[in-house]
C-alpha positions in Angstrom: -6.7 11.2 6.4 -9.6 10.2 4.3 -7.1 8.9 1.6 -4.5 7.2 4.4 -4.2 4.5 6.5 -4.0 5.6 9.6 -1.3 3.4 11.1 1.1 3.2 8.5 0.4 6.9 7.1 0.5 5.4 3.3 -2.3 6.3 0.8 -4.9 3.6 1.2 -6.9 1.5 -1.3 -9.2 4.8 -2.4 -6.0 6.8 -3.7 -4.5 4.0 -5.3 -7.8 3.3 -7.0 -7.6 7.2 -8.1 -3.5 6.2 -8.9 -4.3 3.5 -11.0 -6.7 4.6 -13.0 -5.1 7.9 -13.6 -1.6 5.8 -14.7 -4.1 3.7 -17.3 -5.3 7.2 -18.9 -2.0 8.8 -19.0 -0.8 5.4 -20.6 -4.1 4.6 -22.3 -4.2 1.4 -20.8 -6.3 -0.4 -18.6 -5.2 -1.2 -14.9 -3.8 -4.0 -13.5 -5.9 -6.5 -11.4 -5.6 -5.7 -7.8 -2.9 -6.3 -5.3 -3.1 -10.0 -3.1 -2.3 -10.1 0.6 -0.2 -11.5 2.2 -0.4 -13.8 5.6 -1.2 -11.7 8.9 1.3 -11.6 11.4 -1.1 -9.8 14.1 -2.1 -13.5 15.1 1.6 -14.8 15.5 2.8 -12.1 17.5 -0.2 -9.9 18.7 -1.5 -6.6 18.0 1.4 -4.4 19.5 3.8 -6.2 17.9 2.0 -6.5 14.8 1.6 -3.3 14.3 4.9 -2.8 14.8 5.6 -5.1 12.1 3.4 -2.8 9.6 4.7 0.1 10.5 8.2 -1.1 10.0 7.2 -2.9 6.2 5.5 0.2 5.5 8.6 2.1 5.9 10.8 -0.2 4.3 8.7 0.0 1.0 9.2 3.5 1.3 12.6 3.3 0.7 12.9 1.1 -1.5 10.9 2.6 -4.2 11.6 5.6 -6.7 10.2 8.9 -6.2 7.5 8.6 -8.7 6.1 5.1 -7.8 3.3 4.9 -5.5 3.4 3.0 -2.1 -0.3 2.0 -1.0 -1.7 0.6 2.2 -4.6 -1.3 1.9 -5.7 -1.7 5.7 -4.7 -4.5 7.5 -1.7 -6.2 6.1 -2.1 -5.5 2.6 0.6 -3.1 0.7 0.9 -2.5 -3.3 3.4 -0.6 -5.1 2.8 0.5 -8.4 5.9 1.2 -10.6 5.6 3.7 -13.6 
């Protein structure tokens, strides 16, 4: 769990650190700036529902990336995806 988020069960910002810079050796490349955030919802709708909210972005970015492309949560409200 020490490389997860805990609510959305996606590798947090440590493995994606470790995912990036791995992707800029194998491409010998540096790596791109870091993700932004986007707005809370927690404050519009609460923390149940918020989390809800997460969970169900988190799984929807899932889906909708390829096998080999990396899905990261960032705690909070911030997700990345890198594509290789």
């Amino acid at each position: 769990m020490a490389h997860h988020d805990h609510l959305t069960d996606l590798p947090n910002r440590a493995l994606l650190a470790r995912h990036r810079q791995d992707e800029a050796q194998r491409h010998d490349s540096r790596p791109l700036p870091g993700p932004r955030s986007f707005p809370t919802r927690q404050d519009m709708f609460g923390h149940q529902m918020g989390n809800a909210l997460l969970r169900q972005v988190a799984d929807r970015l899932r889906a909708s990336v390829r096998e080999h492309d990396a899905v990261a949560g960032l705690g909070g409200d911030e997700f990345v995806i890198v594509q290789t």
